[in-house]
N, C-alpha and C positions, 0 to 999 in steps of 0.2 A: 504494500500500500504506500508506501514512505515513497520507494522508489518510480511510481508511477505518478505521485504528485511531483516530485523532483523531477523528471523526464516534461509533465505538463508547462510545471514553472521555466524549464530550460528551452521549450517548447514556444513560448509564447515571452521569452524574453527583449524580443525587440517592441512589441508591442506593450511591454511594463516600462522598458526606459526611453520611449517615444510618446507618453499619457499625458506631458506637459507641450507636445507641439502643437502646430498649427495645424498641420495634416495626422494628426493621431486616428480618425477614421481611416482614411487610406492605410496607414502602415499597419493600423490593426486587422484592415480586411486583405491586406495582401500577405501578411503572417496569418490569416484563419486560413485563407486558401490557397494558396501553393508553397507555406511552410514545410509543407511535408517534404517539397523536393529540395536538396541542399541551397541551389542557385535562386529562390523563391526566399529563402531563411535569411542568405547573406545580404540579400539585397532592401528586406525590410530589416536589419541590424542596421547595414550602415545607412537606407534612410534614417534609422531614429536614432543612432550616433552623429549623426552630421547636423553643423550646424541653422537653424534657421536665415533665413536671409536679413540682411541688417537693415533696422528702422533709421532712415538716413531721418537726422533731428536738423532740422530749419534755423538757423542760427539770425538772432535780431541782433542789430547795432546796439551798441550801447553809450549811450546819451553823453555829450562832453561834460556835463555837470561835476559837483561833486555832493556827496553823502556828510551828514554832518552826523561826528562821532559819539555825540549827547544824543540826541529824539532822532537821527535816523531818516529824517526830511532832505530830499534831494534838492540844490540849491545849483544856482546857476554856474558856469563855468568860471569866470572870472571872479566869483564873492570871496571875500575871505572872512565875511562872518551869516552863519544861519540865518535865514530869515524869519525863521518860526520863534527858533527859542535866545537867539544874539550871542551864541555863541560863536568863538573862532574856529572855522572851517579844516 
């Protein structure tokens, strides 16, 4: 019995370390149905070994001003004192 869940778990391995992708249906239904053949196993392993493709992140300018070290209020570029709270910049 031990050995037959161990074979299942080894069995259905690419499909446990592929449950956090994007594509986890596909690589679960293509380790259900042609896991059995070696070339079917290896190929849903390294889909769900491999990594996802990358969230390219949109990058915004950031503002010539500066931040004032007391409250944190963004003040103009040239200030050298806050305008919220008068302090020095």
């Amino acid at each position: 019995m031990i050995s037959f869940l161990f074979l299942m778990l080894l069995y259905f391995l690419p499909a446990i370390l592929g449950r956090d992708k994007s594509d986890a249906t596909g690589i679960f239904l293509l380790n259900l149905f042609l896991g059995w053949t070696l070339v079917g196993w290896v190929a849903a392993f390294i889909w769900a070994i491999a990594s996802d493709r990358p969230h390219y992140v949109r990058y915004v300018p950031v503002s010539a001003g500066h931040f004032c070290s007391q409250c944190g209020t963004l003040g103009p570029a040239g200030a050298h004192f806050c305008g919220a709270c008068g302090r020095s910049v």
